[in-house]
C-alpha positions, -999 to 999 in steps of 0.1 A, spaced: -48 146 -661 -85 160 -648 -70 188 -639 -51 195 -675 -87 188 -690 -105 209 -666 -81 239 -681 -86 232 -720 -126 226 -716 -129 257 -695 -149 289 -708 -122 314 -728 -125 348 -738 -93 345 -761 -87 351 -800 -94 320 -816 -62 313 -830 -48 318 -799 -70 294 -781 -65 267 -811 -25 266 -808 -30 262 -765 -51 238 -770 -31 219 -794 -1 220 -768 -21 202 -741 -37 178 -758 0 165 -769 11 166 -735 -22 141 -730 -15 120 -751 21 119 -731 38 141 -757 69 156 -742 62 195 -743 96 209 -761 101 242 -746 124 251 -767 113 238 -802 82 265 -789 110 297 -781 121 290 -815 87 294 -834 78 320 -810 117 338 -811 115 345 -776 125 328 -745 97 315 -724 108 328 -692 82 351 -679 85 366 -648 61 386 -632 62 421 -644 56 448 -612 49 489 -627 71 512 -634 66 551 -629 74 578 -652 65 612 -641 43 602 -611 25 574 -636 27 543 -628 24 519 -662 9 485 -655 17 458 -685 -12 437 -694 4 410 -721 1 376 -735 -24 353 -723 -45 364 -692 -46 337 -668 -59 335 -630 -25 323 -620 7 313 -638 11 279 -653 18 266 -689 -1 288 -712 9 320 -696 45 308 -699 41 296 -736 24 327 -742 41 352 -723 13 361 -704 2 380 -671 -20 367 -642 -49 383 -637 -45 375 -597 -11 392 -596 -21 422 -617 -49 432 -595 -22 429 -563 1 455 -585 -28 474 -591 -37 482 -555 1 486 -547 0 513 -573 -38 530 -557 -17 528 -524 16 542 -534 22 579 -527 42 587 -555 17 578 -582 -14 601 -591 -23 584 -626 -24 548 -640 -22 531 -670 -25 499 -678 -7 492 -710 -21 461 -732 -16 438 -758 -31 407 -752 -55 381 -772 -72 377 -740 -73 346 -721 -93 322 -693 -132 339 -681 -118 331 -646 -101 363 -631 -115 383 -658 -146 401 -645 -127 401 -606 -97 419 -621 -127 442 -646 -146 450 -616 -112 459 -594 -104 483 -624 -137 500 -627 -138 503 -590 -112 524 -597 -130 555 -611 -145 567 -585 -109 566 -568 -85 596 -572 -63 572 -588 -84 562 -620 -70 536 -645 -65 546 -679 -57 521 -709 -40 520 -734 -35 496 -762 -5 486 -784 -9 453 -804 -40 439 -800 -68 442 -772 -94 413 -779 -121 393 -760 -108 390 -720 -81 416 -725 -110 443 -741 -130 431 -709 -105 441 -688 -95 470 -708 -133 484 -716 -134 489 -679 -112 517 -672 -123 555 -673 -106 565 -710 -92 534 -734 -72 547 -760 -52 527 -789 -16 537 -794 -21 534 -834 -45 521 -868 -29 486 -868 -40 477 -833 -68 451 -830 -89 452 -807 -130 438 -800 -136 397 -806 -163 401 -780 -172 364 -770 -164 332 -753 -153 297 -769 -147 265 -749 -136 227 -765 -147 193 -753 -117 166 -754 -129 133 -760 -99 114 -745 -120 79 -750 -104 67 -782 -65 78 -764 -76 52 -732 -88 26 -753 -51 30 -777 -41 25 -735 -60 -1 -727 -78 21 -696 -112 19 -691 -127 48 -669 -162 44 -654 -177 77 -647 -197 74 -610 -213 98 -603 -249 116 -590 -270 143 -602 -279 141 -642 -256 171 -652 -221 163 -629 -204 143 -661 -230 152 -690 -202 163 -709 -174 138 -697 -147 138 -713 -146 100 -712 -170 96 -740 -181 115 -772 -199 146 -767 -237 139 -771 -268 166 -779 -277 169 -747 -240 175 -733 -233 199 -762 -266 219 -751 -255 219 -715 -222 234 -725 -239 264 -751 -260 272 -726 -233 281 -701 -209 300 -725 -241 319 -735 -244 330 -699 -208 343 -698 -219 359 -732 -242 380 -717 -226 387 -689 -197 401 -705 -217 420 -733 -233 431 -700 -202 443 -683 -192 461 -717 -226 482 -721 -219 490 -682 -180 503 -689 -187 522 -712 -221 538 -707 -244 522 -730 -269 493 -735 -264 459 -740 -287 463 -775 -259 488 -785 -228 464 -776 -246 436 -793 -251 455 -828 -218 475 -828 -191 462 -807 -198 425 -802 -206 388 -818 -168 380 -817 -164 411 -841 -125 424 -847 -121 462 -854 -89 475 -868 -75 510 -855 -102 539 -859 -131 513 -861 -129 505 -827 -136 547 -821 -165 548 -844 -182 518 -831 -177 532 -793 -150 502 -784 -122 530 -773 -121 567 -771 -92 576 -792 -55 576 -801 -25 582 -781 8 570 -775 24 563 -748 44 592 -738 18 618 -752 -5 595 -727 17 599 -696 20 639 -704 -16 643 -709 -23 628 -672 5 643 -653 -12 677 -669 -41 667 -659 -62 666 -690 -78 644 -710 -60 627 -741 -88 634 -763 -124 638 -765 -150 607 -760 -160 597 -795 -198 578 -794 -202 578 -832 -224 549 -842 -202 521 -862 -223 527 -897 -218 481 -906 -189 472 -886 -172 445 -911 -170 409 -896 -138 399 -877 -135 363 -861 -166 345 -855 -157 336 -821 -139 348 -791 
């Protein structure tokens, strides 16, 4: 059980909704709620079985999916969600750097974003990329929020495939489970031993208090600022700029995300792939100023 609660309190750059029906699923399998697979295939109308995806290459470019729920490794909310692992992306990725037949990449997203763990590894891998002769180039069909735009914002052009795709939601959210009142229905009793003031401030055999809740803000406001900070990097600005335009959990719809200096233009897919194996750029780097960006989801 620690370890299913050690998942739902941890740090998530995910779109709220996302993180709200995720959650939901694991606190009924706490409470010993068998998980119905397939009562979720039907609401989602897909089947659940994800296997890992490896690229494909068209034209010399090898196209890396990025979808679903980003989590460090595979378990129960990248299989719900369809998602990817961030640890077996990065391993495709340097297959792809090291593959002879492949002089472009894109990595081709729509995700709500996921778990802050693997995130800024798989971000930095990406990046590390540009000064490669093999640069990463994304692209984004759906939606491109908080851990997936992390991911995303790193590569050396991001471009959205149309004006309905969502991208931005800039931020990090985290829960606390109280599971106290579910023991007591159990008659269980748990004791927390432990040393060192901070170890179980925020147990989640007890209500939250003040100074737990503190403890917890100030920790998602340092992976705030870290990932505001790894945005302003990406894409060449300051962290002031990021802040006022682009972040604060913010959604942008299509063309906004251009004008506020999210993503660099539009493209699809194959006028994407023709483009590299040209050997030109897509389109020209937009760094218009977002005039009042208009408020998306509070929270990532």
């Amino acid at each position: 059980m620690s370890k299913l609660l050690d998942i739902v309190n941890a740090p998530w750059a995910l779109e709220p909704a996302k993180l709200e029906q995720l959650v939901a699923i694991y606190c009924g399998h706490l409470r010993g709620e068998k998980v119905d697979l397939q009562a979720i295939e039907a609401q989602l109308g897909r089947p659940l079985a994800n296997e890992p995806q490896t690229y494909e290459i068209v034209d010399g470019v090898a196209i890396l999916p990025m979808e679903g729920m980003l989590a460090k490794r595979m378990n129960l909310f990248s299989k719900v969600s369809g998602g990817t692992s961030t640890e077996l992306l990065g391993r495709e990725l340097r297959k792809a750097q090291e593959d002879p037949r492949v002089h472009a990449m894109i990595l081709a997203i729509d995700s709500p974003g996921g778990q802050v763990d693997g995130t800024q590894a798989l971000a930095d891998q990406v990046f590390g990329l540009r000064a490669s002769g093999k640069p990463v180039v994304a692209l984004a069909d759906g939606a491109m929020t908080s851990g997936a735009y992390w991911i995303g914002s790193a590569a050396a052009e991001i471009y959205i495939a149309g004006d309905t795709v969502i991208t931005g939601s800039i931020g990090v959210a985290t829960q606390h489970v109280d599971v106290s009142r579910n023991n007591e229905k159990w008659g269980i009793t748990v004791t927390d031993i432990y040393a060192g003031k901070y170890k179980r401030i925020a147990s989640e055999n007890k209500p939250l208090s003040e100074e737990g809740r503190a403890h917890i803000q100030a920790l998602v406001d340092k992976m705030y600022g870290v990932f505001v900070d790894q945005v302003a990097r990406h894409r060449g600005t300051e962290a002031d700029t990021v802040l006022k335009n682009m972040a604060e959990g913010r959604l942008f719809v299509g063309r906004e995300a251009i004008a506020a200096g999210l993503v660099d233009g539009v493209s699809t897919l194959d006028q994407l792939i023709a483009d590299l194996v040209a050997g030109r750029k897509p389109a020209k780097r937009t760094n218009a100023k977002a005039s009042a960006p208009a408020a998306g989801a509070a929270a990532a």
